[in-house]
N, C-alpha and C positions, 0 to 999 in steps of 0.2 A: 354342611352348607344349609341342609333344611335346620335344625336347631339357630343357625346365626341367625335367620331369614326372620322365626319367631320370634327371638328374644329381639331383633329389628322391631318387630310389627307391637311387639307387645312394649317398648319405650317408646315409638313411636304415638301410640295411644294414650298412655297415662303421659305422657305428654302434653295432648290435645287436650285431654281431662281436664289437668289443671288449667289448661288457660280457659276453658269454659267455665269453670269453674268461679274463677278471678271475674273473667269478664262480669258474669249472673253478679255477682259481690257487688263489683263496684255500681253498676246498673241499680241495684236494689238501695245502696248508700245513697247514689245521687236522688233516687224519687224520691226518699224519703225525707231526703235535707229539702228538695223545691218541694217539698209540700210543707216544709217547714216556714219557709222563705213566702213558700206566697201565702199562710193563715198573715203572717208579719203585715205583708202587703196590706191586706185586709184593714188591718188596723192605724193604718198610714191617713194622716188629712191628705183630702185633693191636695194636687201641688207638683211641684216639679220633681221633688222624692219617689213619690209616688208613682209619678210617669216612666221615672227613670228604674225603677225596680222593675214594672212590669213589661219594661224593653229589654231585660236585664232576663228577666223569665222566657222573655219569647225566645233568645238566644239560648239559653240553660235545656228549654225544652226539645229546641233544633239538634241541641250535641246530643242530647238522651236517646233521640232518635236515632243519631246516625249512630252511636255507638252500637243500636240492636238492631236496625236494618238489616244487617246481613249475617244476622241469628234466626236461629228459627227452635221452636220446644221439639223433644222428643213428640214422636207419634206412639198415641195412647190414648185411652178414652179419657175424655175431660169430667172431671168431677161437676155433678151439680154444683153450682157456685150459689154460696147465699146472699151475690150481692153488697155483701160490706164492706164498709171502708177499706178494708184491709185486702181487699182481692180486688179492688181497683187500686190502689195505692201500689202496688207491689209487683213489679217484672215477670211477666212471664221468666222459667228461666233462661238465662242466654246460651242456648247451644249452636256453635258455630257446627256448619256440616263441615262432617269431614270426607274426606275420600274412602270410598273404602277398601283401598291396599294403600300403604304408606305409601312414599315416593322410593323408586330402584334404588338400592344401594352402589353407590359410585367407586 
C-alpha cells in the first residue's frame, strides 16, 4: 500500500508539472503577441481603429491577468534584474500551488 500511495503522489505531481507548465507557455505566448499588437497600435492614425484596438488591449490584458492571478513563482532568491525589455515583457513563471499531499485515493 505504501509503494501505490507513492507512485499516487509521484503522478499526481508530474501531473500538476505539466499543467504549470502549459499554463507559464501560454501566459508567455499571449504577452508577447499584445506587445506585438499594441507596438501595431502605436502606428494606427487617431480614429476609430485605433480606439477600438486599444479597447481590445484593455480586455486582452484583463484575461492575462486572470489567467495568473492564481499563480504564483517558486520561492527563491530573485536574480538582480537588468531591467530590460525582455524581463518586463515576459511572465513571471506560472506555478499554480499545489497541495502538498495529493487528494485520498477513493
Amino acid at each position: 500500500m505504501q509503494e501505490a500511495r507513492a507512485t499516487y503522489a509521484h503522478a499526481y505531481r508530474v501531473k500538476h508539472l505539466g499543467e504549470q507548465a502549459d499554463a507559464w507557455y501560454q501566459a508567455s505566448r499571449l504577452t508577447e503577441y499584445l506587445a506585438a499588437v499594441r507596438d501595431h497600435a502605436t502606428s494606427l492614425p487617431p480614429g476609430q481603429e485605433q480606439t477600438e484596438v486599444e479597447a481590445w488591449l484593455v480586455f486582452a490584458d484583463a484575461h492575462l491577468h486572470h489567467l495568473t492571478e492564481s499563480v504564483s513563482a517558486p520561492k527563491h532568491k530573485r536574480r538582480k534584474s537588468g531591467n530590460t525589455a525582455a524581463d518586463r515583457r515576459l511572465p513571471k513563471p506560472a506555478i499554480r500551488r499545489m497541495p502538498v499531499a495529493p487528494p485520498p485515493l477513493t
